[in-house]
C-alpha positions as CSV (number, residue, x, y, z in Angstrom):
1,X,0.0,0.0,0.0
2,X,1.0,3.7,-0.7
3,X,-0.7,6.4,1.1
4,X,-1.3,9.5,-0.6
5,X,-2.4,11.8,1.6
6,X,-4.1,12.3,4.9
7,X,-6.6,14.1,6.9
8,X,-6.5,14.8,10.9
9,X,-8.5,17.1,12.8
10,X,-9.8,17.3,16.0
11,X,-13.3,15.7,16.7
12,X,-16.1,16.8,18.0
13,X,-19.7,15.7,17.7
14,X,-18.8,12.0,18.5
15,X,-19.3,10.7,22.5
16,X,-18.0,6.6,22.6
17,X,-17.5,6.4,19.3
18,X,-21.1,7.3,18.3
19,X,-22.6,10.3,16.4
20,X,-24.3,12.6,19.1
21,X,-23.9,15.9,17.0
22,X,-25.0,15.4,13.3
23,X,-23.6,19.0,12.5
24,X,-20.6,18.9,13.9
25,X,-19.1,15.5,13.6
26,X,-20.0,16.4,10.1
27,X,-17.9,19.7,9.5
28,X,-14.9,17.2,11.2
29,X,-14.8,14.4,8.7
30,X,-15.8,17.0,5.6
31,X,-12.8,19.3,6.6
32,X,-10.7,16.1,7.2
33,X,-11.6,14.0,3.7
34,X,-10.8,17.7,1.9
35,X,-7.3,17.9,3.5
36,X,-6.3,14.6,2.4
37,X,-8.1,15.3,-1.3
38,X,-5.7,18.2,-1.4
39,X,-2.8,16.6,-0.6
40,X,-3.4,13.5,-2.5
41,X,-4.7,16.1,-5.6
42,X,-7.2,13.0,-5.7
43,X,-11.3,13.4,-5.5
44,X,-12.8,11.1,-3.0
45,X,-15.8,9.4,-4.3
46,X,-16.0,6.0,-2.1
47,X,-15.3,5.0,1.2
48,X,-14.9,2.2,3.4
49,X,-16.3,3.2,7.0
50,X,-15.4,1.7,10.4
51,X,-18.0,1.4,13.5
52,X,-17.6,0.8,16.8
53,X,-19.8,1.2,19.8
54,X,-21.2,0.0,22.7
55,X,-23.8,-1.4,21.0
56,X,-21.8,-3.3,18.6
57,X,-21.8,-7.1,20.2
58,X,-21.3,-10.8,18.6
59,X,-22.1,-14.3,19.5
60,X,-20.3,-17.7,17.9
61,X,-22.5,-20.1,16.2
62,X,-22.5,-23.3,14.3
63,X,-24.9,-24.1,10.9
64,X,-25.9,-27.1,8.6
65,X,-26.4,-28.2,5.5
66,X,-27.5,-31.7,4.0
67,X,-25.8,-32.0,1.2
68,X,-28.4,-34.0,-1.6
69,X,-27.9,-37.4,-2.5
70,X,-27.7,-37.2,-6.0
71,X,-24.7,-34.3,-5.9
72,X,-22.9,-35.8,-2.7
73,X,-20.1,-33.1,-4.0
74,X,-19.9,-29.7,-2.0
75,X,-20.7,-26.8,-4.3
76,X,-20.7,-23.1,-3.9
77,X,-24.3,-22.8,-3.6
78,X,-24.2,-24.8,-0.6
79,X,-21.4,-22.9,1.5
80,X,-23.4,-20.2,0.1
81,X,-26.8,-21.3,1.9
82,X,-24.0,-22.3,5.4
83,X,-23.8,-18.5,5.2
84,X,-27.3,-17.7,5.0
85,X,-28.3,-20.1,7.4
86,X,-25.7,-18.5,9.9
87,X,-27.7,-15.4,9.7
88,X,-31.0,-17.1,10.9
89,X,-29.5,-17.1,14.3
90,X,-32.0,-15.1,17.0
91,X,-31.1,-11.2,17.4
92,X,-33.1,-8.6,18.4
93,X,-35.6,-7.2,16.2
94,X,-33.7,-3.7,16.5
95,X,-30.2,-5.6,15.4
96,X,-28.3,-6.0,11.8
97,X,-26.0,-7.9,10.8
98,X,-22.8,-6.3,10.4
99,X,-20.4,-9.7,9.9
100,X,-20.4,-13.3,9.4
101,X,-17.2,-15.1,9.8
102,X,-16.7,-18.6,8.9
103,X,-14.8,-20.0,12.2
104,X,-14.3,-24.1,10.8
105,X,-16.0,-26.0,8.4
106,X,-16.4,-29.7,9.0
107,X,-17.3,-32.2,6.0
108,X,-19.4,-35.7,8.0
109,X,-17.4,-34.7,11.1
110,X,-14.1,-34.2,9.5
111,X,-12.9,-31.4,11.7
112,X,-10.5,-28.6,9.9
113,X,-11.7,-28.3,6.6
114,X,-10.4,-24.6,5.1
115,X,-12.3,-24.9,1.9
116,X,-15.1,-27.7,1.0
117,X,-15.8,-26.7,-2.1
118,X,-15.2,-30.0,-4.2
119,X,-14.9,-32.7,-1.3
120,X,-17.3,-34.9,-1.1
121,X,-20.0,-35.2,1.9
122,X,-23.5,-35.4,2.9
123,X,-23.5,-33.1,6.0
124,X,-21.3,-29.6,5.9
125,X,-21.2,-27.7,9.4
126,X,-19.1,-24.5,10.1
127,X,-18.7,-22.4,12.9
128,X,-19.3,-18.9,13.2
129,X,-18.7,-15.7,14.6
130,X,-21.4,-13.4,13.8
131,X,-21.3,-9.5,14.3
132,X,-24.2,-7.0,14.9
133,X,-25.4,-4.0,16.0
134,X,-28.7,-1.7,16.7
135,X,-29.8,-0.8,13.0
136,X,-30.3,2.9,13.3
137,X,-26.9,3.4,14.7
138,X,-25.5,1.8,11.5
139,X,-27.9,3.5,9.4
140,X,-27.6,6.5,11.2
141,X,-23.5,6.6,10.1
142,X,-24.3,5.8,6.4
143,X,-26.4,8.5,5.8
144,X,-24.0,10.7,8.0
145,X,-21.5,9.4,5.0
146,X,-23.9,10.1,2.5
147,X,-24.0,13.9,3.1
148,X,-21.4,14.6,2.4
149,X,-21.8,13.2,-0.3
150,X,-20.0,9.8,-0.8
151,X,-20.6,6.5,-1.2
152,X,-20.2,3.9,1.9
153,X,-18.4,0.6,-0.3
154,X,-18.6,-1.4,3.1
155,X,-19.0,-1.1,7.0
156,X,-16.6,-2.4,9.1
157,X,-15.7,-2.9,12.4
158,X,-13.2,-1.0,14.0
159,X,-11.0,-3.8,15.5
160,X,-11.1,-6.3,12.3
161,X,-9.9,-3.5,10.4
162,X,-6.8,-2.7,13.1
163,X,-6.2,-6.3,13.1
164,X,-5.7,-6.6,9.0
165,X,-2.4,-4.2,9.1
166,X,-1.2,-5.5,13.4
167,X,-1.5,-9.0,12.6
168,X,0.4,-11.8,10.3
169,X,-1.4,-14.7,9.3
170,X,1.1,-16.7,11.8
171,X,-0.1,-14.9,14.7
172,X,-3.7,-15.1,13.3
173,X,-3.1,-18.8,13.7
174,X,-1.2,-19.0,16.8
175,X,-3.9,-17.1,18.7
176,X,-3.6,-13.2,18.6
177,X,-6.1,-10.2,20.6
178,X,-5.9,-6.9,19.5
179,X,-6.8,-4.1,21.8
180,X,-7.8,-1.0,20.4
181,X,-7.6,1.8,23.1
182,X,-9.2,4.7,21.6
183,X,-10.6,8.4,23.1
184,X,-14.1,7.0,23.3
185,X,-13.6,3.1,23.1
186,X,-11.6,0.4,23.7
187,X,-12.0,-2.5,21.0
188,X,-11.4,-5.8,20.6
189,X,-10.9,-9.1,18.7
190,X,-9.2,-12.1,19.1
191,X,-8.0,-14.8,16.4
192,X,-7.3,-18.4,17.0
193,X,-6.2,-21.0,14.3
194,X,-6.4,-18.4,11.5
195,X,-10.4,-17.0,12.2
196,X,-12.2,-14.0,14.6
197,X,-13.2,-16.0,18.0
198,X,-14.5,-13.4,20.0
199,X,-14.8,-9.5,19.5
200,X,-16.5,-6.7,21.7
201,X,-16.5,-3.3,22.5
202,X,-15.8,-1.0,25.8
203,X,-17.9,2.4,26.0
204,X,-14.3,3.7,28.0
205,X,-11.5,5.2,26.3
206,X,-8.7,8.1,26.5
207,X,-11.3,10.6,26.8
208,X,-12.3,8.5,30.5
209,X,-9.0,9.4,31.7
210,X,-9.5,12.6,30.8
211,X,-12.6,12.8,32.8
212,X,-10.7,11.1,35.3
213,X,-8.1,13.5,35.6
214,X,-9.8,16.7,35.0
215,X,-12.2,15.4,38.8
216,X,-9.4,14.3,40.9
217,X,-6.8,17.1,40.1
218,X,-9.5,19.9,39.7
219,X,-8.6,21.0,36.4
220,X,-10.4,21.8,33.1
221,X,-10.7,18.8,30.7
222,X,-8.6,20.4,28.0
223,X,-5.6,20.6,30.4
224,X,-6.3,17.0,31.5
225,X,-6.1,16.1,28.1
226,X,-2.1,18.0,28.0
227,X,-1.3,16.3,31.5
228,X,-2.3,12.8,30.0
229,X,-0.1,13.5,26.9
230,X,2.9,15.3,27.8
231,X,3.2,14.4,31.5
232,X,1.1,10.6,31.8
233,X,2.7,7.5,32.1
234,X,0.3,4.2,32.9
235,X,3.0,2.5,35.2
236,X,3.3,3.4,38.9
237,X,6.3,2.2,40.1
238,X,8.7,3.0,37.2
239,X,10.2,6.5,38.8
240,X,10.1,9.4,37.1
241,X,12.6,12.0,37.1
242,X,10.5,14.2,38.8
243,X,7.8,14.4,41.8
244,X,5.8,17.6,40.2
245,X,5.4,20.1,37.9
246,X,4.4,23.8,37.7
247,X,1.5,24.9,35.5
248,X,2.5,27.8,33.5
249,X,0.7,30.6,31.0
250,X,-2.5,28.9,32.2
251,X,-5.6,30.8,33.3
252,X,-6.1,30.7,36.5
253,X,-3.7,28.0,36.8
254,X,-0.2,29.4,36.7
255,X,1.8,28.5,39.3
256,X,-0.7,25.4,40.6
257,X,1.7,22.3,41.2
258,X,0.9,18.8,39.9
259,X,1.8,15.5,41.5
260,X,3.5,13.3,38.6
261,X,2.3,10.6,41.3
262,X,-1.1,10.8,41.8
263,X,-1.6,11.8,38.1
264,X,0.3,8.5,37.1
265,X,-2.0,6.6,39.2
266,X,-5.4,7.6,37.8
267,X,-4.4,7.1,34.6
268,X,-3.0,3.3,36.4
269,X,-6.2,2.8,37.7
270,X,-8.9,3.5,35.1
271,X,-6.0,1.2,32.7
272,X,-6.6,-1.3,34.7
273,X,-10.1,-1.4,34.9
274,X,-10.2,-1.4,31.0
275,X,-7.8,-4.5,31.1
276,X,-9.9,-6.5,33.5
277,X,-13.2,-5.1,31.5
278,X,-11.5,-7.2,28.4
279,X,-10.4,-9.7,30.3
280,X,-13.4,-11.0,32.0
281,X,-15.3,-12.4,28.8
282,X,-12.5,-13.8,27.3
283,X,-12.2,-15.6,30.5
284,X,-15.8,-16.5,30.7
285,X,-16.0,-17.9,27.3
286,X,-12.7,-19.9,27.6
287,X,-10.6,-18.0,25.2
288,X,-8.0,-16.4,27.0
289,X,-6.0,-19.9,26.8
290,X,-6.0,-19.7,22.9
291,X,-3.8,-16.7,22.8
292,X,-0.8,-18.1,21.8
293,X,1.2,-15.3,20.2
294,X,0.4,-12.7,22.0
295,X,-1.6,-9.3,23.1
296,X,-1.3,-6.4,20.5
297,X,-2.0,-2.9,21.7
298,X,-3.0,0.0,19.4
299,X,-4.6,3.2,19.2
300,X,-3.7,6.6,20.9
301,X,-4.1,5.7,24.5
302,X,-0.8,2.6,23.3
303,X,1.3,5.4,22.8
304,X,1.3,6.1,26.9
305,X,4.6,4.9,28.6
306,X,4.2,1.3,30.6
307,X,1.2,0.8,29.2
308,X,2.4,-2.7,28.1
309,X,3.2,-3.2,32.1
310,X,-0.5,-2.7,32.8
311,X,-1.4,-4.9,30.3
312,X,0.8,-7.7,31.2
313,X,-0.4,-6.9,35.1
314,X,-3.7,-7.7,34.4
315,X,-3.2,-11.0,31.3
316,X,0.0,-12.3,33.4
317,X,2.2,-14.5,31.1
318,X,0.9,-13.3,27.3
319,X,3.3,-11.8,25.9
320,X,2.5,-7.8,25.2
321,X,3.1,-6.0,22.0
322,X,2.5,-2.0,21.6
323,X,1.8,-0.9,18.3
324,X,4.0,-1.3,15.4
325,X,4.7,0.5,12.2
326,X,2.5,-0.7,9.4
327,X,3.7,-2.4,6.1
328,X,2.8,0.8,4.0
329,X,4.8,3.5,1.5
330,X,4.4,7.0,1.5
331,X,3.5,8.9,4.5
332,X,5.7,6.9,6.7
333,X,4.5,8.8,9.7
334,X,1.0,7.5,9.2
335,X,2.5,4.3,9.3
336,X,4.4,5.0,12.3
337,X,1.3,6.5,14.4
338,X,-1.0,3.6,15.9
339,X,-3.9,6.2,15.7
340,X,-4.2,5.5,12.2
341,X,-4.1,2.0,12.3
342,X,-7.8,1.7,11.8
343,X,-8.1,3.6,9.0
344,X,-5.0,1.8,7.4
345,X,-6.5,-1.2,8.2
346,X,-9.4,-0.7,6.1
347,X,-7.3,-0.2,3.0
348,X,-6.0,-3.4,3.8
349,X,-9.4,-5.1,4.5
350,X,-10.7,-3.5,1.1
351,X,-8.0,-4.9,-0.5
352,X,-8.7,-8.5,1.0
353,X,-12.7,-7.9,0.0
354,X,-11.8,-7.2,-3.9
355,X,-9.3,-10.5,-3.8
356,X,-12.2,-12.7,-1.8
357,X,-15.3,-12.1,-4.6
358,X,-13.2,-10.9,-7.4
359,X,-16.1,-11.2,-9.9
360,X,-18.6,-9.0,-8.1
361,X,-18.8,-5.5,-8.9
362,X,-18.3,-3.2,-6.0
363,X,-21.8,-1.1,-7.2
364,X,-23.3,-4.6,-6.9
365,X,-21.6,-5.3,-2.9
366,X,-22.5,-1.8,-2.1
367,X,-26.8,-2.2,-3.2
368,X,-26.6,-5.4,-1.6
369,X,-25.2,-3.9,1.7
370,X,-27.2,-1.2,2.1
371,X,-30.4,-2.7,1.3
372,X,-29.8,-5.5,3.6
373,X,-29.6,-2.7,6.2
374,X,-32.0,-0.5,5.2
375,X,-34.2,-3.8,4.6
376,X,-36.7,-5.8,6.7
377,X,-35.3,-6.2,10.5
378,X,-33.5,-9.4,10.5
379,X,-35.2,-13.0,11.6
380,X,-35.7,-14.0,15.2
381,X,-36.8,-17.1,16.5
């Protein structure tokens, strides 16, 4: 991948990752998209759009098919109806869709099968992961999209799109989780033998220890927000060259002294809950035990010194990895800066999407898409 050009700017109108300002989270992502038009000297027609929420939950599943007994061979068709199938699974009424992963198939028992297509059988079985999320949340980001105005190719969400660029296909198989520590979220997913296992979403993020900050230390949240940055460090007990500082050239804060101590332990301590806030359904469901290769950390709130300690606190013996540079050309910066690796990611995921149905038009994907989710609610049972 070569990136062309970028767009940053600060946000507004978005509270945990979720429109709350139509207006004004507008004006951000119109003055962004326009900044990286002009320095890409490219016009933006279609985009690829990440989610994320509190809303945004999944469940694993397993479907069937009896194959007929005059084909006995697997077909297309039939992995196509496995997929269908999976999607008959009971949701709220209020839910869509927003992925289906195929976990395993199995072939009359015959555990490990990547691809059935061809093999003969008379029962095919795969397992699922299955994505969704309340419908006029996702609708309600499309048309956002559509203002301005551009085209939405696909949806994704947030932390399959990080894990596209932090992840090989080794670690994918190994057993990888991929925390995405955002200002309003924290993400996740977790692979195991090559395929999403479990994913979820926090409604706490960078902006908590903000909030955090800015009550315990008495201080506006914007100054929180340059305390956290220049001055936070997640790890307690690594010493810092200094016990305090002195707020300068700020009103009605100049001169006011700051403990580097108790600062370093808020941020510690909401860190820690958002660790144990992961950790506690991986445990639950059992998949803590498949992460073999590790625990990758991305996003802003990686950036923060000892924030791997934490981390490694709370998991014990997985190894920890903070964010590393993606495999791009261009702006190596962006490449460099975890904040970004969500949006990187979804080149990557696009480019995975055209290689997986190379002989479906992306005008066809995209009317497909949107009227599934603009459609009838999806079947409960």
């Amino acid at each position: 991948m070569k990136i062309l050009g970028i767009g940053d700017v600060p946000s507004s109108g978005v509270r945990k990752g979720e429109i709350i300002d139509f207006e004004l989270a507008s004006t951000c992502v119109y003055n962004a998209i326009r900044a990286a038009e002009d320095r890409a000297d490219l016009e933006i027609r279609r985009v690829y759009l990440s989610v994320t929420g509190s809303h945004i939950t999944s469940l694993n599943d397993r479907g069937c098919v009896r194959i007929p007994e005059d084909q006995r061979e697997i077909t297309l068709d039939d992995v196509k109806e496995l997929k269908k199938i999976a999607r008959e699974v009971a949701i709220p009424e209020t839910n869509a869709f927003l992925h289906t992963h195929i976990r395993h198939y199995f072939v009359d028992g015959q555990e490990g099968v990547e691809n059935p297509v061809g093999m003969c059988g008379t029962q095919l079985e795969a397992d699922f992961h299955l994505i969704h999320g309340i419908r006029t949340r996702l609708q309600n980001a499309i048309r956002f999209v559509r203002e301005l105005p551009m085209e939405v190719a696909d949806i994704v969400f947030s932390p399959l799109a990080a894990a596209q660029i932090m992840l090989s296909r080794q670690e994918k198989d190994e057993g990888a989780l991929v925390i995405d520590i955002g200002g309003g979220t924290t993400d996740y997913v977790l692979y195991n033998r090559g395929s999403v296992c479990q994913s979820g979403c926090l409604a706490v993020g960078g902006d908590h220890i903000n909030n955090d900050i800015s009550m315990v230390l008495k201080v506006p949240h914007n100054l929180a927000e340059k305390l956290k940055v220049n001055y936070g460090r997640a790890n307690v007990e690594e010493a810092s060259s200094k016990n305090s500082i002195v707020l300068t050239d700020e009103t009605r804060f100049n001169g006011r002294e700051i403990d580097l101590e108790e600062l370093h332990e808020i941020i510690y301590l909401r860190l820690m809950e958002i660790f144990n806030c992961v950790k506690k359904p991986l445990l639950e469901r059992g998949h803590l035990d498949r992460v073999g290769s590790g625990i990758y950390l991305t996003g802003g709130m990686s950036l923060l010194p000892g924030i791997d300690r934490v981390a490694a606190e709370v998991f014990g013996n997985i190894p920890i990895v903070k964010s590393r540079a993606a495999p791009v050309n261009g702006v190596i910066a962006v490449a460099e800066d975890p904040r970004y690796s969500t949006a990187i990611g979804l080149i990557r995921y696009a480019q995975l999407q055209d290689q997986e149905r190379p002989h479906t038009s992306i005008v066809k994907r995209v009317s497909t898409f949107v009227r599934d989710l603009f459609g009838a609610p999806p079947r409960s049972s």
